[in-house]
LUMBADO-360945 format. One record per residue (C-alpha): x, y, z; residue in one letter. Coordinates in steps of 0.1 Angstrom, whole numbers, padded with zeros to 4 digits, always signed. Layout:
XYZa/...
This chain:
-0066-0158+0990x/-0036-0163+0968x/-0011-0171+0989x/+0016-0152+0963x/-0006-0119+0965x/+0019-0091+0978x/-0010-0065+0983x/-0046-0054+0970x/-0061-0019+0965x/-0097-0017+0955x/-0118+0016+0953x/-0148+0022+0940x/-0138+0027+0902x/-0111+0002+0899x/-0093-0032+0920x/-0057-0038+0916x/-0035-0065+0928x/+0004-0072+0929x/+0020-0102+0936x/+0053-0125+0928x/+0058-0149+0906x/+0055-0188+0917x/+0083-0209+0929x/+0108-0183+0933x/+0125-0166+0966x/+0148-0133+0957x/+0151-0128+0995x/+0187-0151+1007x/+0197-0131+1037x/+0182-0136+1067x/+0190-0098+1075x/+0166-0087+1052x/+0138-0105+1071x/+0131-0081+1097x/+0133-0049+1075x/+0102-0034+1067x/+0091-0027+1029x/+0074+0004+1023x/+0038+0007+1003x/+0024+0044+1005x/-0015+0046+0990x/-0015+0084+0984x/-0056+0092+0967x/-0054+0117+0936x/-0096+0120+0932x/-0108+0142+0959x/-0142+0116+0965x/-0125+0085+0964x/-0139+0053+0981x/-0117+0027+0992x/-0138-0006+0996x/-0133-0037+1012x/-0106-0057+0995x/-0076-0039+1008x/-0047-0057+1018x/-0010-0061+1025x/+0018-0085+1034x/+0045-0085+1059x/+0032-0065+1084x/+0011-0076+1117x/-0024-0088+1113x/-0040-0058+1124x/-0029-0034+1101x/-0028-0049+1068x/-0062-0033+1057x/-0048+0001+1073x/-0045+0026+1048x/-0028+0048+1073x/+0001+0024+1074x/+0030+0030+1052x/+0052-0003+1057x/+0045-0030+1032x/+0059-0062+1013x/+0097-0059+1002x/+0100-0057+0970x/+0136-0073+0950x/+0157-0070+0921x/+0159-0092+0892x/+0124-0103+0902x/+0095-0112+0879x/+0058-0096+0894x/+0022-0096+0885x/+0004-0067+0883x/-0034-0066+0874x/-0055-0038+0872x/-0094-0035+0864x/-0122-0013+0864x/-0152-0014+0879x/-0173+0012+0858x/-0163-0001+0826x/-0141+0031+0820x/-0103+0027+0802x/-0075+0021+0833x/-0041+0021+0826x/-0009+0023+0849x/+0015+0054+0845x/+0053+0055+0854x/+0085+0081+0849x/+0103+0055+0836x/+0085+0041+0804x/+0108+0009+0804x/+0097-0005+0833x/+0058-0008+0818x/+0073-0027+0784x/+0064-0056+0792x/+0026-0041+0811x/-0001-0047+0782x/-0040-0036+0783x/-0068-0059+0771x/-0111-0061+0769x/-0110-0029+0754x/-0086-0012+0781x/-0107-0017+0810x/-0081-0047+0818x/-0044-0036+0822x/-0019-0070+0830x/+0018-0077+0828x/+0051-0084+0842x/+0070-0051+0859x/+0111-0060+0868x/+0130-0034+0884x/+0161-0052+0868x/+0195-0040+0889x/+0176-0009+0906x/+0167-0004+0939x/+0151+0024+0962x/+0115+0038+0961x/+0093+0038+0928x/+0062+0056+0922x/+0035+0040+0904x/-0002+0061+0889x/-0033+0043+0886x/-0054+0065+0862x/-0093+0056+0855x/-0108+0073+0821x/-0075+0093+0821x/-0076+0108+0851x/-0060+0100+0882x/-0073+0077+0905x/-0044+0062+0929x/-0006+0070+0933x/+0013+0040+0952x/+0048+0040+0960x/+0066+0009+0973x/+0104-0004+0979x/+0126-0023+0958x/+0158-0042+0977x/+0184-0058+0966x/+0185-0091+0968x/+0228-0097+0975x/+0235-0069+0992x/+0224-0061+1031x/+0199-0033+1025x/+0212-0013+1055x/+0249-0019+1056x/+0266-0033+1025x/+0241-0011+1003x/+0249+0022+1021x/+0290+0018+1023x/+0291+0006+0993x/+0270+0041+0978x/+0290+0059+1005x/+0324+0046+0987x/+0317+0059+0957x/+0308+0093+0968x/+0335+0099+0984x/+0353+0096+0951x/+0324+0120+0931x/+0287+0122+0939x/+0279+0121+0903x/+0289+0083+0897x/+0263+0075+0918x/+0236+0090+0895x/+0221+0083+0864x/+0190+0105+0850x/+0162+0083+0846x/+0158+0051+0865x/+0124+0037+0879x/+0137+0036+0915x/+0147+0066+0934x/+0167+0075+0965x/+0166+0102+0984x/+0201+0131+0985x/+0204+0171+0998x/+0223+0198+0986x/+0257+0199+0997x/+0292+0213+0989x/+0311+0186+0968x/+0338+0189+0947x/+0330+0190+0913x/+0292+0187+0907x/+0284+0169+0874x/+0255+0181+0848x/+0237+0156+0861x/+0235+0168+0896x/+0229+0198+0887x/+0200+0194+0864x/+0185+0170+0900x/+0190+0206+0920x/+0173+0225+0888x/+0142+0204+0892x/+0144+0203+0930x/+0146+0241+0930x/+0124+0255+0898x/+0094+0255+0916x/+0106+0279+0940x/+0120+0297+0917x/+0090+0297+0891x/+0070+0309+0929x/+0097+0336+0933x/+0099+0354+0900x/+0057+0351+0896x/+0059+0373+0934x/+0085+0394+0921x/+0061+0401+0889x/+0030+0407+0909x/+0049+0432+0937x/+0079+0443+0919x/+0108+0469+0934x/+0114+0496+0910x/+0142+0523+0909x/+0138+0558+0895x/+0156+0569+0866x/+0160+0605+0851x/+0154+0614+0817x/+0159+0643+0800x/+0121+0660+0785x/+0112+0683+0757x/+0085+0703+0786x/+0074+0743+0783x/+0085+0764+0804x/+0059+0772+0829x/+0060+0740+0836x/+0092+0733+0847x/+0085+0712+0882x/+0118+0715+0892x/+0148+0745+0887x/+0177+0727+0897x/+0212+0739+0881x/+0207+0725+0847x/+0175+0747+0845x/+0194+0776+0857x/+0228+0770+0831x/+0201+0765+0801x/+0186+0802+0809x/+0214+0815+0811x/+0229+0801+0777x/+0196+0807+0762x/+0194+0774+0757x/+0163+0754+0745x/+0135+0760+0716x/+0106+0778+0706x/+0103+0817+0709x/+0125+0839+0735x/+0108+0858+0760x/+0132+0885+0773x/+0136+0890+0812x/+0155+0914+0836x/+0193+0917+0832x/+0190+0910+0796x/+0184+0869+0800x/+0165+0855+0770x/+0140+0829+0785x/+0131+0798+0755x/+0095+0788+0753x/+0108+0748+0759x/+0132+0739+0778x/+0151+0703+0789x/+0142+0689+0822x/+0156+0661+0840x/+0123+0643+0853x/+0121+0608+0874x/+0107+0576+0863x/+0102+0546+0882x/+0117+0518+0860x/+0121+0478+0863x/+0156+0479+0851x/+0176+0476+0882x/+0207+0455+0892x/+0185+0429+0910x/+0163+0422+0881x/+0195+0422+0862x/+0209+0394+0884x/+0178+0371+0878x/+0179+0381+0838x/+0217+0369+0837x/+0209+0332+0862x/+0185+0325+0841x/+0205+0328+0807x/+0228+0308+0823x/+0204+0278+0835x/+0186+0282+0798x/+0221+0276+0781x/+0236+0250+0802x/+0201+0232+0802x/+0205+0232+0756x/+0241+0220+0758x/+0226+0188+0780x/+0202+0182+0753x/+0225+0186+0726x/+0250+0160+0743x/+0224+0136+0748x/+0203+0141+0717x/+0241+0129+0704x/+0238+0094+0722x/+0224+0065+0712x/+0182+0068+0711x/+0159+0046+0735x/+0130+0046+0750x/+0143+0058+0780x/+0165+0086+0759x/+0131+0101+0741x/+0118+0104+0777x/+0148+0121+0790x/+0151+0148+0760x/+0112+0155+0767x/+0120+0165+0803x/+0150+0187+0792x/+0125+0204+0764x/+0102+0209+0791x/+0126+0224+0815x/+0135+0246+0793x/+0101+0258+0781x/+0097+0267+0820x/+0127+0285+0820x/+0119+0306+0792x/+0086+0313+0806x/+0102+0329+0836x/+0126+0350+0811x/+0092+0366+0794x/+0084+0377+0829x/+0080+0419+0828x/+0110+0424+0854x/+0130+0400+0836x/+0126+0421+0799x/+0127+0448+0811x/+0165+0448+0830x/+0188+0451+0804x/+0229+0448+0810x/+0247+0426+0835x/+0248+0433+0869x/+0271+0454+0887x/+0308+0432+0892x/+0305+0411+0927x/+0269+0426+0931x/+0253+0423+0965x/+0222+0432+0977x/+0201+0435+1011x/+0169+0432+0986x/+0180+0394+0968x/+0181+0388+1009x/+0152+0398+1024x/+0124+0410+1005x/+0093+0387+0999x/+0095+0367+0961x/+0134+0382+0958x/+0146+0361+0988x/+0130+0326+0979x/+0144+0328+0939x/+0177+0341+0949x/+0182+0311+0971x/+0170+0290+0947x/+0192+0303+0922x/+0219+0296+0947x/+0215+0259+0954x/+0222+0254+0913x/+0258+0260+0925x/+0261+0232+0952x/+0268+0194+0947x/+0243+0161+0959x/+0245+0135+0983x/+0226+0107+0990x/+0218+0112+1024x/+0179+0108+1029x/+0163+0143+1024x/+0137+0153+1003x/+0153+0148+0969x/+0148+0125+0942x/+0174+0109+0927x/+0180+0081+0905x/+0204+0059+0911x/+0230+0037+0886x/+0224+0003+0883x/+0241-0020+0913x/+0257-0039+0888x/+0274-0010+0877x/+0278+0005+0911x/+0293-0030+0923x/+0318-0026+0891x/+0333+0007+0909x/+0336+0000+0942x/+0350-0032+0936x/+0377-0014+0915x/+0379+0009+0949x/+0382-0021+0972x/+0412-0038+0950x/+0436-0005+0954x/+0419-0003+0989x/+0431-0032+0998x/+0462-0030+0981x/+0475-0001+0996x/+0465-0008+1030x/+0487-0039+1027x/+0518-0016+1015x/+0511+0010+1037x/+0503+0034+1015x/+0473+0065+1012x/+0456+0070+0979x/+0440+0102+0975x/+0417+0084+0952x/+0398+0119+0944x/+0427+0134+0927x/+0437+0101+0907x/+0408+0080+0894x/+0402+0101+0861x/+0363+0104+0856x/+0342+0107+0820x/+0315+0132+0820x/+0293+0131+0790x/+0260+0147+0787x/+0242+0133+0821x/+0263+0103+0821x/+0292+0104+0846x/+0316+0074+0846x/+0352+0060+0850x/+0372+0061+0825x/+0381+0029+0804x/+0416+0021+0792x/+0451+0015+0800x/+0458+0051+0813x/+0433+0046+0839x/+0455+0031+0860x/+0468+0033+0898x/+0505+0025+0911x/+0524+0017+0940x/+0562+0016+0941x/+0578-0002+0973x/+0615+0004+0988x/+0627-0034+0973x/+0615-0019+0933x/+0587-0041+0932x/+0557-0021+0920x/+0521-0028+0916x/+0498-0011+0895x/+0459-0017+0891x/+0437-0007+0859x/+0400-0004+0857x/+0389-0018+0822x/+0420-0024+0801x/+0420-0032+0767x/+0441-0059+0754x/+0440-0057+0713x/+0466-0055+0686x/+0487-0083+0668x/+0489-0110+0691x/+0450-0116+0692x/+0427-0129+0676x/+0399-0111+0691x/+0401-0079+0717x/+0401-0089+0756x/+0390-0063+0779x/+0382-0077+0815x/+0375-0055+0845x/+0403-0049+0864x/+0441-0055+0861x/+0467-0062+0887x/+0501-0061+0874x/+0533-0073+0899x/+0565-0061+0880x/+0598-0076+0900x/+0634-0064+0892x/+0648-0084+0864x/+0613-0107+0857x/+0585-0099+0837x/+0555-0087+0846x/+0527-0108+0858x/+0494-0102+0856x/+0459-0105+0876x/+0428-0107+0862x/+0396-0099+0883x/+0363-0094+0870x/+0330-0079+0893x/+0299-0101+0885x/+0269-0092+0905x/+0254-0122+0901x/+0246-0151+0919x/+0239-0186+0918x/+0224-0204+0947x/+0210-0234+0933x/+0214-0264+0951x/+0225-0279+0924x/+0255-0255+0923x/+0262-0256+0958x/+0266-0292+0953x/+0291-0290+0926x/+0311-0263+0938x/+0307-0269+0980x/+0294-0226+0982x/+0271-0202+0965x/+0288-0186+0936x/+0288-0166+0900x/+0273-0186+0874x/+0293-0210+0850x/+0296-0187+0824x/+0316-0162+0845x/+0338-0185+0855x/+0345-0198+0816x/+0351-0162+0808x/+0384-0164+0832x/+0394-0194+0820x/+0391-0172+0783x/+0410-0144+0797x/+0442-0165+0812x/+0449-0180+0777x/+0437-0153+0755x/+0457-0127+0769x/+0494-0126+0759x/+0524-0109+0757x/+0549-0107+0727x/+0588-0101+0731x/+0595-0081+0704x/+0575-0071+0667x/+0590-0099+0649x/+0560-0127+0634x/+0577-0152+0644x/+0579-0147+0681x/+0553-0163+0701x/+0533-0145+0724x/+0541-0155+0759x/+0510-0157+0785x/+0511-0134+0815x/+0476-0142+0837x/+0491-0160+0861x/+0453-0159+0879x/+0418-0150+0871x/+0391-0143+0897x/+0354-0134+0895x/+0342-0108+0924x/+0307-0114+0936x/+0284-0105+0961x/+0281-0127+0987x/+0291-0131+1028x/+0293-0163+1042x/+0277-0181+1071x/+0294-0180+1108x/+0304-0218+1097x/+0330-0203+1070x/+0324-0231+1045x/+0337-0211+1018x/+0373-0216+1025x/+0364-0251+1019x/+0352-0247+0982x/+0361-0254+0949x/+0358-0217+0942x/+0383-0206+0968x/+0406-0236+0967x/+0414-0238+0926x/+0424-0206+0930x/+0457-0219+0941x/+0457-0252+0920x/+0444-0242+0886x/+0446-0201+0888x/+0409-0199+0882x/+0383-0192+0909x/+0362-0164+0925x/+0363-0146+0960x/+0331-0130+0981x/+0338-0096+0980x/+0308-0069+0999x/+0317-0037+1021x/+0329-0052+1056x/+0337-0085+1045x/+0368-0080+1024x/+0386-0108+1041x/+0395-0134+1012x/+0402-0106+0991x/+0433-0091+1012x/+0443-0125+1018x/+0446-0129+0985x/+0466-0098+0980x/+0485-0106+1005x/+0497-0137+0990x/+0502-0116+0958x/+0524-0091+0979x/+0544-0118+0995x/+0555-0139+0967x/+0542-0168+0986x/+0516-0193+0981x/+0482-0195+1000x/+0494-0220+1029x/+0523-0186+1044x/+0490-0162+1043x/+0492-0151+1077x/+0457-0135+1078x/+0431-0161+1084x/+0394-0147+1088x/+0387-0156+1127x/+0361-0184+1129x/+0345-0169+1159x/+0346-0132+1154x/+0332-0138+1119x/+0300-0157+1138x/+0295-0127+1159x/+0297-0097+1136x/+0275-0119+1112x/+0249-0124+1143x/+0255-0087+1153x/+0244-0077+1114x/+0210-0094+1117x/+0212-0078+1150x/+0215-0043+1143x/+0182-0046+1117x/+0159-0055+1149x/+0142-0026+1164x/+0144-0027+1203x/+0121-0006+1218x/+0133+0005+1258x/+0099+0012+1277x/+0099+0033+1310x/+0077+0033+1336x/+0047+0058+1354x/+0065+0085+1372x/+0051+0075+1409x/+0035+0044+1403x/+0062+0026+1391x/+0063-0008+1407x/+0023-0010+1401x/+0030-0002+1363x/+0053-0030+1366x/+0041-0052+1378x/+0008-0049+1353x/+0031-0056+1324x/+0047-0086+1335x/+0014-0103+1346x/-0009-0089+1313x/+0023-0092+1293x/+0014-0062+1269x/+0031-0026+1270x/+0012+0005+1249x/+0024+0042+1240x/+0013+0067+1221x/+0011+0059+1187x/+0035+0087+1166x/+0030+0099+1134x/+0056+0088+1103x/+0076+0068+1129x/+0077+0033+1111x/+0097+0021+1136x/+0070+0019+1158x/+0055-0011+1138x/+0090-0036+1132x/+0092-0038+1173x/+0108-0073+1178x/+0118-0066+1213x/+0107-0048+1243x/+0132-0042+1274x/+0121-0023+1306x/+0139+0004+1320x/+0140-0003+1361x/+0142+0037+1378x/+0168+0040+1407x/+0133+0039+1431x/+0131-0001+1419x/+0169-0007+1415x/+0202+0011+1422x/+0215+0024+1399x/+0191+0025+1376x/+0194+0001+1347x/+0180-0024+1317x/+0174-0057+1329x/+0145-0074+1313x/+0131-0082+1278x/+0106-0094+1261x/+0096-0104+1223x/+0069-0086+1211x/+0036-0111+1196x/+0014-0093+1180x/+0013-0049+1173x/-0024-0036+1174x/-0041-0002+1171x/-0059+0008+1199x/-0082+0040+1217x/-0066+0046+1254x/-0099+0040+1264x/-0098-0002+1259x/-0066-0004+1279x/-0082-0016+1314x/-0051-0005+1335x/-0054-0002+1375x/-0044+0034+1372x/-0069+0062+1362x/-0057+0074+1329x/-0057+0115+1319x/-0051+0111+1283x/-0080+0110+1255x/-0096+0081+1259x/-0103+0084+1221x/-0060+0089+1211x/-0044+0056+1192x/-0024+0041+1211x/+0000+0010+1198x/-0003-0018+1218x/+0024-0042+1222x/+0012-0082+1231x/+0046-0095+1249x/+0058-0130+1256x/+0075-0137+1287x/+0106-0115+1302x/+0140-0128+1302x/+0166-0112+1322x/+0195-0096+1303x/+0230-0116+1309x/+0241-0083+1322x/+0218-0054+1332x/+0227-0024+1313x/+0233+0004+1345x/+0230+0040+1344x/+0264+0049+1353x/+0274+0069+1327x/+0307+0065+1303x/+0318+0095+1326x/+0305+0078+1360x/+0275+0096+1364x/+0241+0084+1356x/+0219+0102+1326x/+0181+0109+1328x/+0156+0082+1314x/+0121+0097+1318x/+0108+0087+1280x/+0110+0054+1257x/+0140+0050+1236x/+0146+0035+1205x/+0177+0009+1199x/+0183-0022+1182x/+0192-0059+1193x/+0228-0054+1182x/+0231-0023+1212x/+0211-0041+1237x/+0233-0074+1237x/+0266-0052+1232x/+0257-0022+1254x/+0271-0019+1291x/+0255+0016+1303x/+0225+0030+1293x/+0243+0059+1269x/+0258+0028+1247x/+0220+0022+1235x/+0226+0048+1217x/+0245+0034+1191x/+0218+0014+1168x/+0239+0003+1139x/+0266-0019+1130x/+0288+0014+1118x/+0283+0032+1152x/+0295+0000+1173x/+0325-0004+1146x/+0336+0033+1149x/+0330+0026+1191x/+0356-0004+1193x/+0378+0012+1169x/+0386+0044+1189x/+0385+0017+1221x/+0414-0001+1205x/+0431+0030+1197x/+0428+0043+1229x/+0412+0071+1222x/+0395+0093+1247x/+0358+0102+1230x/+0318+0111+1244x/+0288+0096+1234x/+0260+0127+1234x/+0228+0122+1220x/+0216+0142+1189x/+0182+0152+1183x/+0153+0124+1172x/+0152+0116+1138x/+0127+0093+1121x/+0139+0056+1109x/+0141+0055+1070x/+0148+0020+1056x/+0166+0036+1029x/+0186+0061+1054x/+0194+0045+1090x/+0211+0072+1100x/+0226+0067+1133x/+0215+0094+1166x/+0252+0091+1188x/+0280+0119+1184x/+0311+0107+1190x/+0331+0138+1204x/+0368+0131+1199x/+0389+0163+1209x/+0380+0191+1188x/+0358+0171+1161x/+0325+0153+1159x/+0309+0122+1145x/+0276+0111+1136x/+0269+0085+1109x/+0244+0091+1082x/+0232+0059+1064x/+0246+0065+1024x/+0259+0100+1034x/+0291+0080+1054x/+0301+0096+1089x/+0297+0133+1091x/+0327+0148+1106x/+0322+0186+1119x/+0352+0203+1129x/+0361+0238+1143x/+0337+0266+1131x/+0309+0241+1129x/+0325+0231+1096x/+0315+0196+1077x/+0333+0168+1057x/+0325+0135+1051x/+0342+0102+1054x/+0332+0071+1045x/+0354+0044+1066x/+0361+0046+1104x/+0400+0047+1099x/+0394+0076+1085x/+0377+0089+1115x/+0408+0074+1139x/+0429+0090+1115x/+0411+0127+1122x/+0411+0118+1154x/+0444+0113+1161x/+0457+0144+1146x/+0426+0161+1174x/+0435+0151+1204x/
C-alpha cells in the first residue's frame, strides 16, 4: 500500500485513488490532529457495486473500508494532491467539478479511460464536491474537507469569519469557489447581490415546486362582464335588467308589453366568469419581475469584469437562473394576472393554501441577509488570504481603540465596495479610521493607501497605515502589511530563531520605509523627508507555551532597525497590542507594561488542543450499577448505541464514568480512560453478565479502553445553584471541560469560546445560569456550543462562525462576535 494514499474508491466500472504529494507535511498544529476530516461516498447509479479496494486514512482500523462512515483524511490548503481515476470497462471516465479551475491542472489519457493530475484548493477551505462520471454518466459523487493549514480549524478559523460578519455578511462571500461552507437566512443589515443570488438558488426550487402546484390547482376569482345575450335568456333580472327595459334600451326588434314598456330582442347582462387574474397571482407576476431584473443587472456587472474561466462559469449559472425564472413567468396564472397588486396587499391565501404558501415564503427569504452558521446552505467563501487581509485591518483599530478607550461602531464607518457579486473594502486614503485623545494626539488607520505623485518614482500602496500626529511634530507613520504565509523551514527557523513570512515579505518593508516620503512644500528642490518610522509584516502564527518568539530576530529588530513582523490570529493578539501600546506611549519596547504571561499562555495553548478532544461521559445500568462497573474496569471496553450522523461518536479520545449518588455522594465524575481502538459491533457479541433486551442484531460502537485514572478533582453534582441535576444518559464534552469543570453542569461548556465567555462574566462578577439547550450534531465546520448563559434578561449560546447569539426580550436575536461584547450586554441587564 502506498503509504501516501489518502483514500481508494473502487466499484465495479471504475477505481480511483487520492493521495498527497511526497515529502511534504501542510498540517503544523498539533490542534489539528485530533479533528476529523470528512469524506462522504454518495452512489449516483442505482446498481452500483462497490468492490474490494475501498479505503481511507485517519480513522480507526475498523472502519476504513466502511462506506457508512463519513469522517475521512484532512485535506489542506496550498497543498499539491494526486488524483487518479480509471475504468474498468474500457468506457471514457472523467472527473466533474463546479469550479472548473480547480481541474486545470487534471488531464485524461489512453483514450480517456485514464483521468490523472494535480487538484490545489489554493487559499480555500470548507467542503468540496467532487463527480466521478463513467461513459458520461454519473457514477460516484464524493465530498471531502479542505483545512487550513495556519489557522486553528475550530477557533481562529470561526472568530476570524465571525469578525468579519459582524462588519457585513457579504465580505465573507465570493460566488464561485471550489470549497463551500455552510450559512442560513437571517436578518442582516444590508444584504449584498451576492447573498442574495445564494438565497435565490437556495430557494428556486421551492418556488419552481410552488408555482408548478399553483398551475395544476389554481384559485380563481369571478369576474362580471357585460354580454350581447337575447332576451329570454336573461339568467338573471337584477336592476340593470330592469333600468334597460325601462329605457328601452338594447337591440334588435321591440316587443311591446303592458303599461306601454317596449321590450328589445337583446339585451346587456352582467354574467360571471371565473378568471386567473387575481391580486395573488398578481403578487407572484410582480416577484418575479423583480428577481428576473435584478438577476440581468448581475450579469451585466459582471459580464463588465475582467473574463476567466471561472467568470464564463459564473455568467452560465446567471443565464440559467434566469431561463428558470422566465419559465415560471410563462406559467398560465402568471400571464394571465395583469396589473400590480393591491398597495400593502395581504392575503390569508399567500398563507395557507397548498403551492401559494410554499412560493410565498420562498419569495420571502429573497429579502433576508446570510450567515455562516452551519445550516443547509452553500456558500462559497473568499480566499483566507483575503479574509486574513480584513480582519487584520479589524484587529489594528481593534486593538487601537481598546488601548484609548474608545468604541468603534465599525458597521457604520468602514465604507464597503459592492460591484456585481464582488463585495469588498474600499481602497484608498479616504478609507480611513480616527481617534482623537484629550492631549491632541490623534491616530488614524487606513486600509490600502496609496502613495503616488511627485516625490516617487514608482506608486507604494501597502496594506494598512498607522499615522501618530503630535502637536507641533509631523506625522509619523506605520506601515503593516497581512501576509498569510508562512515559512517553517528549519533552515529559516535557524536564521531568524521563529517561524515566520518569507524573505521576500520582509524586503518589501524594508521597500516601503525608504520609498515612502513626504515633501514640505511643491518646490523641486525640496527633498522629500521619510516618515515610516516602522514596517511590520502580520502573519499567521501562535507560538509554543515556551514563548520563543519574543526571543527572535523578527520580534526584536523591530525595535533596533524598524523592520520586523508580529504573529497576529484571533485570541492571540498579544504582540500586536504591545506594540501599539508602545506606539501610544511614546516609549520604547523595554516601558511596555503588557508582557504576555509565560504560564497563562502554556495553559490556554494546552486548553486549545484541549477543547478539539471529544470526551465522551458514560453512565451506568439503572439498578445494576456497581456490576456494570465493575465489568468495565476489568474488560476495559464501554459500548452504546451507535447514532446516526453523530461523527462525534468516532474521534472519542477519552472516556470518563459518571459514579450515581447509589456508588458515591453526591454524585460525580471521577475516573477516565483513553479510548484504544473504536469498533462496530451487533449487541449480540458483547458477552456482558447482565441479560441484555435490546436487538441483539442493533450496531453498537464499542469502545476498547486503557486503564482508569482518577480525575485530580472529581467533578460533583452539586449544581452552580447547590442542587444536583439528573445524569441518566451519556454526555458529550471535550478534554478542555473535563480538566476545567468543577460540577457536572460546567461539562457543558465544550469549547474554548464557552470557557472564555464563563471566566469573563466570573471576573466581572456577574451573576449568570448554565441551562442546557437541545442536542445538536458536531460539525467540524460549525462546533457550535450546547450551554446558555442566562445573564438577567438576555441569553447566550455560541454558534461556531455565526459568533455568540444573544436573544433578548420578545425572543428577539443579535449577534456578537467577542465576549466583551457579551459583558457589555450584560452589564446594562442586570
Amino acid at each position: 500500500m502506498n503509504p501516501r494514499d489518502l483514500f481508494r474508491i473502487e466499484t465495479d466500472r471504475v477505481r480511483l485513488s487520492w493521495s498527497a504529494a511526497r515529502g511534504k507535511d501542510p498540517c503544523p498544529l498539533p490542534s489539528l490532529a485530533n479533528v476529523p476530516g470528512t469524506l462522504i461516498v454518495r452512489p449516483r447509479r442505482n446498481s452500483v457495486v462497490f468492490e474490494g479496494d475501498n479505503w481511507r486514512s485517519d480513522v480507526p482500523d475498523g472502519l476504513q473500508a466502511d462506506l457508512r462512515v463519513t469522517i475521512g483524511p484532512r485535506l489542506f490548503e496550498q497543498t499539491d494532491y494526486l488524483v487518479y481515476a480509471e475504468t474498468k470497462t474500457g468506457e471514457p471516465v472523467s472527473i466533474e467539478h463546479r469550479d472548473p479551475a480547480i481541474l486545470r491542472d487534471v488531464h485524461t489519457s489512453r483514450g480517456a479511460k485514464v483521468v490523472h493530475g494535480v487538484v490545489n484548493f489554493g487559499n480555500e477551505v470548507g467542503h468540496s464536491n467532487f463527480s466521478l462520471r463513467v461513459a458520461g454518466r454519473p457514477e460516484i459523487d464524493f465530498e471531502v474537507e479542505v483545512f487550513p493549514s495556519k489557522l486553528d480549524y475550530k477557533s481562529d478559523y470561526q472568530e476570524l469569519v465571525a469578525d468579519i460578519q459582524d462588519i457585513l455578511t457579504g465580505l465573507a462571500f465570493d460566488y464561485l469557489k471550489s470549497t463551500f461552507q455552510l450559512g442560513a437566512p437571517s436578518t442582516v443589515r444590508e444584504p449584498a447581490h451576492i447573498e442574495w443570488l445564494f438565497l435565490l438558488k437556495h430557494a428556486l426550487s421551492e418556488l419552481e415546486r410552488g408555482l408548478r402546484y399553483v398551475t395544476q390547482h389554481p384559485h380563481r376569482s369571478l369576474t362580471r362582464e357585460a354580454q350581447d345575450v337575447r332576451a329570454e335568456r336573461v339568467r338573471r333580472v337584477d336592476s340593470a335588467i330592469r333600468r334597460a327595459i325601462l329605457r328601452g334600451s338594447g337591440s334588435g326588434q321591440s316587443t311591446h308589453l303592458n303599461a306601454g314598456i317596449r321590450l328589445r330582442q337583446h339585451l346587456l347582462e352582467r354574467r360571471a366568469r371565473p378568471t386567473l387574474d387575481t391580486p395573488e397571482h398578481r403578487w407572484f407576476a410582480s416577484r418575479l419581475e423583480w428577481i428576473r431584473r435584478r438577476l440581468a443587472f448581475v450579469r451585466q456587472a459582471e459580464a463588465a469584469r475582467d473574463p476567466s474561466v471561472r467568470r464564463k462559469k459564473t455568467l452560465e449559472e446567471l443565464e440559467f437562473l434566469e431561463t428558470r425564472i422566465a419559465r415560471l413567468e410563462s406559467l398560465e396564472p402568471i400571464t394571465e394576472a395583469h396589473g400590480d397588486p393591491p398597495s400593502n396587499f395581504a392575503s390569508v391565501q399567500l398563507l395557507t393554501a397548498p403551492g401559494y404558501k410554499e412560493a410565498y415564503r420562498a419569495c420571502l427569504i429573497l429579502s433576508l441577509g446570510l450567515r455562516i452558521s452551519g445550516d443547509p446552505v452553500d456558500l462559497s467563501v473568499k480566499d483566507l488570504n483575503l479574509l486574513y487581509e480584513y480582519w487584520c485591518f479589524l484587529a489594528i483599530v481593534r486593538c487601537i481603540a481598546r488601548e484609548l478607550g474608545k468604541s468603534i461602531p465599525f458597521a457604520q464607518l468602514i465604507k464597503v465596495e459592492h460591484q456585481g457579486l464582488r463585495v469588498s473594502l474600499q481602497k484608498g486614503k479616504e478609507q480611513t479610521i480616527s481617534f482623537g485623545r484629550d492631549d491632541g494626539r490623534r491616530i488614524s488607520v487606513t486600509y490600502n493607501p496609496r502613495f503616488s505623485g511627485a516625490a516617487y518614482l514608482v506608486p507604494q500602496q501597502p496594506d494598512f497605515l498607522v499615522s501618530v500626529e503630535n502637536p507641533g511634530w509631523p506625522s509619523i507613520r506605520l506601515i503593516l502589511d497581512a501576509k498569510y504565509r508562512l515559512d517553517a523551514t528549519q533552515q529559516y527557523q535557524d536564521q531568524y530563531g521563529s517561524p515566520g513570512p518569507p524573505d521576500d515579505a520582509i524586503n518589501v518593508l524594508h521597500r516601503y520605509r525608504d520609498a515612502i516620503v513626504e515633501a514640505e512644500g511643491t518646490s523641486q528642490d525640496v527633498k522629500p523627508k521619510r516618515t515610516v518610522v516602522q514596517g511590520s509584516a502580520l502573519f499567521p502564527y501562535r507560538e509554543d507555551a515556551a514563548g520563543a518568539y519574543r526571543k527572535s530576530k523578527l520580534w526584536s529588530a523591530l525595535e533596533r532597525i524598524g523592520v520586523g513582523a508580529i504573529p497576529l490570529l484571533p485570541s492571540s493578539e498579544g504582540y500586536l497590542s504591545e506594540w501599539v501600546r508602545s506606539v501610544l506611549t511614546g516609549g520604547g519596547w523595554s516601558i511596555a507594561d503588557k508582557i504576555i504571561p509565560h504560564r497563562a499562555q502554556e495553559h490556554a495553548w494546552d486548553w486549545k488542543i484541549a477543547a478539539s478532544e471529544v470526551v465522551l461521559v458514560g453512565v451506568l445500568r439503572g439498578g445494576s450499577e456497581a456490576e456494570h462497573y465493575d465489568w468495565i474496569q476489568s474488560e476495559q471496553t464501554y459500548y452504546a448505541r451507535l447514532l446516526q450522523k453523530q461523527n462525534r461518536q468516532y474521534a472519542v479520545k477519552r472516556l470518563a464514568i459518571y459514579l450515581p449518588s447509589v456508588l458515591r455522594r453526591p454524585g460525580a465524575v471521577c475516573r477516565v480512560a483513553e479510548v484504544q481502538a473504536v469498533e462496530i459491533v451487533p449487541r449480540g457479541q458483547i458477552r456482558t453478565p447482565w441479560r441484555s433486551l435490546r436487538d441483539a442484531s442493533e450496531s453498537q460502537l464499542l469502545y476498547r479502553l486503557g486503564p482508569f485514572i482518577d480525575l485530580p478533582i472529581p467533578i460533583e453534582n452539586r449544581g452552580l445553584d447547590g442542587e444536583g441535576a439528573r445524569f441518566s444518559s451519556n454526555r458529550w464534552t471535550s478534554r478542555l471541560a473535563l480538566e476545567r469543570a468543577r460540577d457536572v453542569k460546567e461539562l457543558l461548556l465544550e469549547t474554548e469560546p464557552e470557557w472564555r465567555l464563563y471566566e469573563e462574566l466570573v471576573s466581572n462578577d456577574i451573576e449568570f445560569e448554565i441551562t442546557a439547550g437541545a442536542a445538536m450534531l458536531e460539525k467540524t465546520e460549525d462546533p457550535r456550543g450546547r450551554a446558555w448563559f442566562k445573564v438577567g434578561q438576555i441569553n447566550v449560546q455560541f454558534r461556531g462562525a455565526e459568533g455568540f447569539v444573544v436573544r433578548g426580550e420578545g425572543q428577539i436575536e443579535r449577534h456578537c462576535a467577542q465576549a466583551s461584547q457579551i459583558i457589555e450586554l450584560s452589564l446594562k441587564s442586570v
